[in-house]
C-alpha positions in Angstrom: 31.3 137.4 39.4 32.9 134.2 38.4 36.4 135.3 37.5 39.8 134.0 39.0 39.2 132.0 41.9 42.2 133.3 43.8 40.8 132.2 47.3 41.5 128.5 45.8 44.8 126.8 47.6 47.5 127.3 44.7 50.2 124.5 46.0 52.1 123.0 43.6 51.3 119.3 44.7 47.9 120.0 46.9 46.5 123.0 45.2 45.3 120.1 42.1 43.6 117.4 44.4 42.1 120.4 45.9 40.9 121.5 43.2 39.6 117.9 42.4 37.9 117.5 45.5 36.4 120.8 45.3 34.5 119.5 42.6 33.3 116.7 44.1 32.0 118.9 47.2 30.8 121.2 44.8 28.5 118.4 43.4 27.8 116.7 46.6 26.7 120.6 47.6 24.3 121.2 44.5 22.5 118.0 44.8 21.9 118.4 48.6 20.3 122.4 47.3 18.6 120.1 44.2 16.5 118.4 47.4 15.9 121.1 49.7 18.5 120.8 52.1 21.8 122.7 51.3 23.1 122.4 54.8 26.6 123.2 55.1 27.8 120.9 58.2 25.5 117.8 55.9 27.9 118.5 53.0 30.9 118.6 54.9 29.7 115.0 56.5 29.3 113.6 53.2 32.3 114.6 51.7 34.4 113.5 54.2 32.3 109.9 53.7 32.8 110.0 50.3 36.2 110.9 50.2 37.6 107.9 53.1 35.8 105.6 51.5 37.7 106.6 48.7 41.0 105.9 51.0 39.8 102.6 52.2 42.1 100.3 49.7 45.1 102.3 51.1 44.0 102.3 54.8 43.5 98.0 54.4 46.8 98.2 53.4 48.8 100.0 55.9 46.4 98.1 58.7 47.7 95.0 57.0 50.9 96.0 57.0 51.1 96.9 61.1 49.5 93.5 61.3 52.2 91.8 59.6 54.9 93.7 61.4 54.0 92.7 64.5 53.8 89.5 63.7 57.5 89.3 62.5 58.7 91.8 65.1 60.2 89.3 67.6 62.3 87.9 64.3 63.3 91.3 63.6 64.4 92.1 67.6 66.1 88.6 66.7 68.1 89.9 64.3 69.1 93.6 66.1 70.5 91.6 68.8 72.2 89.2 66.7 74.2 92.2 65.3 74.0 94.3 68.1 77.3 96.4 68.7 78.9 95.1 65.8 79.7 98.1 63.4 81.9 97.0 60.4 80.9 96.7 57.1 80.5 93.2 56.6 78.3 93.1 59.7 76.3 95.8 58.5 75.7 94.4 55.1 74.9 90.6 56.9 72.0 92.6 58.8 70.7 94.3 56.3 70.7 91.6 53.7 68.9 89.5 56.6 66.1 92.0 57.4 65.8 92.7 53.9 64.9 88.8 53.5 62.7 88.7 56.6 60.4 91.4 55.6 60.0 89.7 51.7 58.9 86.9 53.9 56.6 88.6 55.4 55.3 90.4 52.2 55.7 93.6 53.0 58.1 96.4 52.5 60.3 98.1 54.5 58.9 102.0 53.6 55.0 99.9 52.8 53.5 102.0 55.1 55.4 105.4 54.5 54.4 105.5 50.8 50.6 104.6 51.8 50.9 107.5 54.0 52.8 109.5 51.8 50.0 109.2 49.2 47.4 109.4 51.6 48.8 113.0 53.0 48.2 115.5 50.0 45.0 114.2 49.7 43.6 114.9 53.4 45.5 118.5 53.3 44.1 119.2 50.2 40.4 118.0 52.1 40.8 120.3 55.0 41.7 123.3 52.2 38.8 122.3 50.6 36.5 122.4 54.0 38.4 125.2 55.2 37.9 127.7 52.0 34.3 126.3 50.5 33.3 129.3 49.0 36.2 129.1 46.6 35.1 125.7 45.6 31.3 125.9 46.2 29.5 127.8 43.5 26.5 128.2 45.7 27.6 129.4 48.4 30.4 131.6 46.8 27.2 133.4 44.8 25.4 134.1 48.3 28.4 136.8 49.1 27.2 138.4 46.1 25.9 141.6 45.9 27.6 142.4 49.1 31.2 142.2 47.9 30.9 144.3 44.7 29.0 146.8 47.2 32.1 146.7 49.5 34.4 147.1 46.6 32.9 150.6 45.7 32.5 151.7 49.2 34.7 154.2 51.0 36.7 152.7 54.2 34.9 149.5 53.2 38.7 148.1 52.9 40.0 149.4 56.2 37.2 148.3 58.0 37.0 144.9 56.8 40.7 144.3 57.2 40.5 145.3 61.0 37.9 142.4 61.3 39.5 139.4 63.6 38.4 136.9 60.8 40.9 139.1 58.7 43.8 138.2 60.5 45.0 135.2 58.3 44.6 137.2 55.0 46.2 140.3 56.0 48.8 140.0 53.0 46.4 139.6 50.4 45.2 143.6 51.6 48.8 144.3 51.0 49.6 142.8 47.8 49.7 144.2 44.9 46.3 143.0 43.1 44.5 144.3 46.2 46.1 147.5 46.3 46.0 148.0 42.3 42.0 147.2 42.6 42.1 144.1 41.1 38.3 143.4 41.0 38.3 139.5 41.3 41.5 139.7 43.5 39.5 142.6 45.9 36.2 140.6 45.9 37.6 137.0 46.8 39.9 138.8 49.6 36.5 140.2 51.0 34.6 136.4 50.7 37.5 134.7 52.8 37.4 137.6 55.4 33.5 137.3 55.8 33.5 133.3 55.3 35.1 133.3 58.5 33.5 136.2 60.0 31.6 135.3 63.6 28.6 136.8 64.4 30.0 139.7 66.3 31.3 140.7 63.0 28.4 140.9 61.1 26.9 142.9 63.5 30.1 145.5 63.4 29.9 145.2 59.6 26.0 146.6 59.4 26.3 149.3 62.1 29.2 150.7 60.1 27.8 150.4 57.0 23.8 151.3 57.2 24.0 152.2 53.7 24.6 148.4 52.9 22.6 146.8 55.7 20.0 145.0 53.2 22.9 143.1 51.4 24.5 142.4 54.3 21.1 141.0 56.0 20.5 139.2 53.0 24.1 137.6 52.6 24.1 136.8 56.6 20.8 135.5 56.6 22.0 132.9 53.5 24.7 132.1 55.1 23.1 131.1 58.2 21.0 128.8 56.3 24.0 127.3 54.8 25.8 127.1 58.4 22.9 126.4 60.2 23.8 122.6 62.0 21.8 121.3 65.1 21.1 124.5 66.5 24.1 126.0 65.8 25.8 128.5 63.0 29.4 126.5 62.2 30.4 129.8 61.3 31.1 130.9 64.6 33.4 129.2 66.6 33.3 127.1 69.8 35.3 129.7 71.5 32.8 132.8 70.5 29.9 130.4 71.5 31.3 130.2 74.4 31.7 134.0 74.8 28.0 134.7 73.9 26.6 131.6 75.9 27.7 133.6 78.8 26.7 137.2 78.0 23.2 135.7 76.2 22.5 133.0 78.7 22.0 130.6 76.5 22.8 127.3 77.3 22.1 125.6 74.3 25.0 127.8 72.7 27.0 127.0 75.5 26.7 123.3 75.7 27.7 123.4 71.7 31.0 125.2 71.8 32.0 122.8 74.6 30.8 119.5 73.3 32.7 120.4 69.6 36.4 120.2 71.0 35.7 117.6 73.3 34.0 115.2 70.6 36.9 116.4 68.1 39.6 115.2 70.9 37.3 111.8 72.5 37.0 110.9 68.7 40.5 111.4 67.5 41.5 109.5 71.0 39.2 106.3 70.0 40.2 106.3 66.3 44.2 105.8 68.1 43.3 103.2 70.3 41.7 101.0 67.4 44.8 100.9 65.5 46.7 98.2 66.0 50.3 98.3 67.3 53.4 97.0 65.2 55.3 96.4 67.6 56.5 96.5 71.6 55.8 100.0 72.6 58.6 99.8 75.2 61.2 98.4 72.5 64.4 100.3 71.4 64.3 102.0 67.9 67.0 100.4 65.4 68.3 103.7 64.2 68.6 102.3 60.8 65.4 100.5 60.8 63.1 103.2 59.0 59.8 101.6 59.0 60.2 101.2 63.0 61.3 105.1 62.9 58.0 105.6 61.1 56.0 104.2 63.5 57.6 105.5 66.5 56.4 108.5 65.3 53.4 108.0 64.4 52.8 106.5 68.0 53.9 110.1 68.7 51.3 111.7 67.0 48.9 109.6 67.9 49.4 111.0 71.4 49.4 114.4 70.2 46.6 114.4 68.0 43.5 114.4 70.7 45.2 117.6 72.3 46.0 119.1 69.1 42.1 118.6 67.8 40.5 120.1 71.3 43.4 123.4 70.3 42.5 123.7 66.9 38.5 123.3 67.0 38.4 125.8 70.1 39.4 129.1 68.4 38.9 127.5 64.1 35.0 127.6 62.7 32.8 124.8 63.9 32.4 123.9 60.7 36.0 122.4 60.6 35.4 120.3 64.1 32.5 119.1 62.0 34.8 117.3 59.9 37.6 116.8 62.4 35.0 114.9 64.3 33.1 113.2 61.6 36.7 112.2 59.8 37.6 110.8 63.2 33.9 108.3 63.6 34.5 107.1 59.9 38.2 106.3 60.5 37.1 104.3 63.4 34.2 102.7 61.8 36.6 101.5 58.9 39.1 100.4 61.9 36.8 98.2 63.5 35.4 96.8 59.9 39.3 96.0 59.1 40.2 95.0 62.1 37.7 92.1 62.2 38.5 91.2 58.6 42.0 90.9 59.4 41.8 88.9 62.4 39.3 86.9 59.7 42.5 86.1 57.8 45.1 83.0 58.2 48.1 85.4 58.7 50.2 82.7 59.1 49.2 81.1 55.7 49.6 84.5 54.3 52.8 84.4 55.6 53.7 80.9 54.0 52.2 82.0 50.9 54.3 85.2 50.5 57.4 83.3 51.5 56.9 80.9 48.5 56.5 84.2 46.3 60.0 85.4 48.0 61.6 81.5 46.9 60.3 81.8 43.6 61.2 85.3 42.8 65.0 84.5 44.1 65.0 81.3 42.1 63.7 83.4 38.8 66.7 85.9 39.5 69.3 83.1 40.2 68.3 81.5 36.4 68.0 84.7 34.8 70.4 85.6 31.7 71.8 88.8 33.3 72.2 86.6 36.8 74.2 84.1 35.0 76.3 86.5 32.9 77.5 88.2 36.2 78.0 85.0 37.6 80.4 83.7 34.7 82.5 86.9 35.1 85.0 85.0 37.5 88.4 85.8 38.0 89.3 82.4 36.2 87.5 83.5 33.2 89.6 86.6 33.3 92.7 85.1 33.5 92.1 83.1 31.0 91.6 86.2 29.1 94.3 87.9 29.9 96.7 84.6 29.4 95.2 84.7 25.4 96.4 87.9 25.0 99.6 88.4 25.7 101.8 91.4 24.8 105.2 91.7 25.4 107.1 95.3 25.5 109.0 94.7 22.4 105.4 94.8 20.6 104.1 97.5 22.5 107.5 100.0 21.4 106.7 98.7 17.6 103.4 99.3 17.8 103.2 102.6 19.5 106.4 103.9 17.1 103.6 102.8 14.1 101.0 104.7 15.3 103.0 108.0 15.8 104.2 107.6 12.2 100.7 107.5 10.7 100.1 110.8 12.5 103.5 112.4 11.9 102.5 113.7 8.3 98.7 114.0 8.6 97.9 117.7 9.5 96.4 117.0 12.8 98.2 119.1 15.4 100.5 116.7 16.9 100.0 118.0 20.3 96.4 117.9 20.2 93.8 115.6 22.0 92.2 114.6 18.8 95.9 112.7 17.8 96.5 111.1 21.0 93.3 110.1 20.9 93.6 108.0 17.7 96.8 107.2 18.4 95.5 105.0 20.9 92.4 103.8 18.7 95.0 102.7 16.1 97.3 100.6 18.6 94.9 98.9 19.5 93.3 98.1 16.4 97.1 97.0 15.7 96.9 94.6 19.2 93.8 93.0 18.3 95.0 92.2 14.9 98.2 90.4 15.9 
């Protein structure tokens, strides 16, 4: 029953900290069941706590970094236009160097807030695999599909049937591949707990008219899997869109009211969470082309924008269970916006910007009297002439020397033609130049 859990995310760089925060959720789930109240939509609210509490450090980061960019963007604009139209090199390099210095003043680097977000990234994929596949990762509720799958396993057209389910549509390879097809048993079994963790109601119900035989396991495994799902009335199995459907056919307005209010929370939350972030800049201002941390932000403006649309899209026809945490991920995002906000707006950025311009001074000065510094710095064109004036070989020597050296290879058994004696021909003149 344990065996290989193949319904796990295997990515090479998200498929780990899924793994890792599948453990955590895992714990966060046995601890709720310890007390009573394994409640799947609780679990998923705690997590998501947990785990952006856990991103706080980086978040204060990249908020103090928009800060601080919008604070230096009319010096930046400054120095666009100051080298606006002007494409040679030197130019090029003035402007770069410039903005390069501007931004140490600041204390901040130019791709700061890419590589937050760049580390931030795998982990919030890997948290929506996590939400999006719990069984794999939740002991508990993985055990509740149990005996149910091994009774679908031995049963004829159990396979056919379940793979026509509509919840099947996103695993239709694994009934294809080869594991499935062989009769892998852990591969079979975990195909079957993704198809039915995403199964709606409607399914269910297919599932035990086509299968009688089976209708106590799967009345037992529904009915646990309610319990689990079970969140304010509703099963966060289903989704808003099949709520929807049934509100209408059932007359139930409860049901209705719930698929509706999921998007629209999902959307008004992610919408709120954008307009507490503060802006780095002019939103009307042209993008420097060559400017990358003003790219990035240009498009994250962009997503911003796209991001309440894309949640109401998503959360419609997905389980309720994930608007659970699109929602909840959005309310603790803002919470921790307004908590930085006011801590930033707390903060002297102007003597944070004096004291990170003294660091800049000081770092330049420690470079400027560094041994490497000052050997580069003594390499001047005098010092090589001077070289070049102590060491002076007329072409008299060089036709001695050269004739010397092809006489100490003219009776050795080295092939005269070969790399190895032109090679130490060479070594040996020069040996001979050095010596004189």
């Amino acid at each position: 029953m344990t065996g290989v859990l193949l319904t796990q995310y295997q990515g090479t760089i998200v498929g780990p900290v899924a793994w890792i925060l599948g453990k955590i959720m895992n714990g966060i789930f046995n601890v709720l069941n310890a007390i009573g109240i394994a409640n799947t939509g609780l679990a998923i609210i705690i997590f998501t706590i947990v785990i952006y509490l856990c991103l706080l450090p980086l978040t204060y980061k990249q908020q103090k970094f928009s800060k601080l960019q919008a604070k230096m963007s009319p010096e930046l604009k400054a120095i666009q236009d100051k080298y606006k139209g002007k494409k040679d090199n030197d130019s090029m390099l003035a402007m770069q160097a410039e903005t390069k210095e501007l931004y140490a003043k600041y204390g901040v680097s130019q791709t700061g807030s890419c590589l937050q977000l760049i580390i931030q990234m795998p982990i919030l994929f890997a948290l929506y695999r996590v939400i999006y596949s719990i069984p794999a990762y939740v002991g508990i509720v993985r055990n509740a599909f149990y005996p149910l799958v091994e009774e679908l396993r031995n049963t004829n057209g159990a396979a056919e049937f379940v793979q026509n389910l509509k919840s099947a549509a996103a695993y239709s390879k694994q009934f294809s591949n080869e594991l499935f097809t062989s009769g892998n048993v852990d591969y079979v079994e975990n195909t079957y707990i993704d198809v039915l963790n995403k199964a709606s109601t409607a399914d269910w119900n297919s599932l035990s008219d086509k299968f009688s035989g089976l209708s106590s396991s799967i009345e037992s495994t529904h009915t646990a899997l309610n319990h689990f799902n079970s969140f304010l009335g509703l099963n966060i199995g289903d989704t808003p869109m099949y709520m929807i459907q049934t509100a209408f056919s059932d007359k139930n307005f409860l049901l209705f009211f719930g698929g509706i209010m999921v998007p629209v929370l999902a959307a008004f939350t992610q919408w709120v969470n954008t307009k507490l972030m503060p802006q780095s800049s002019d939103p009307n201002a042209k993008i420097d082309p060559n400017d990358t941390a003003a790219q990035m932000q240009q498009s994250m403006k962009t997503m911003n924008i796209m991001m309440p649309i894309m949640s109401a899209f998503f959360t419609l026809s997905l389980p309720a269970g994930m608007g659970i945490y699109w929602i909840a991920g959005a309310v603790i995002r803002s919470i921790q916006q307004i908590a930085i906000n006011r801590h930033i707006d707390k903060t002297d950025i102007d003597a944070e910007i004096a004291k990170n311009t003294e660091k800049y001074k000081k770092k330049m000065e420690k470079m400027k009297s560094s041994p490497q510094m000052n050997m580069y710095a003594n390499m001047t064109t005098r010092n090589i002439s001077s070289v070049a004036k102590n060491t002076t070989v007329t072409s008299v020597d060089v036709d001695e020397k050269v004739a010397n050296s092809r006489k100490v290879y003219e009776n050795n058994k080295i092939r005269k033609d070969s790399l190895l004696a032109k090679a130490n021909m060479v070594k040996d003149f020069n040996e001979n130049i050095k010596k004189d």
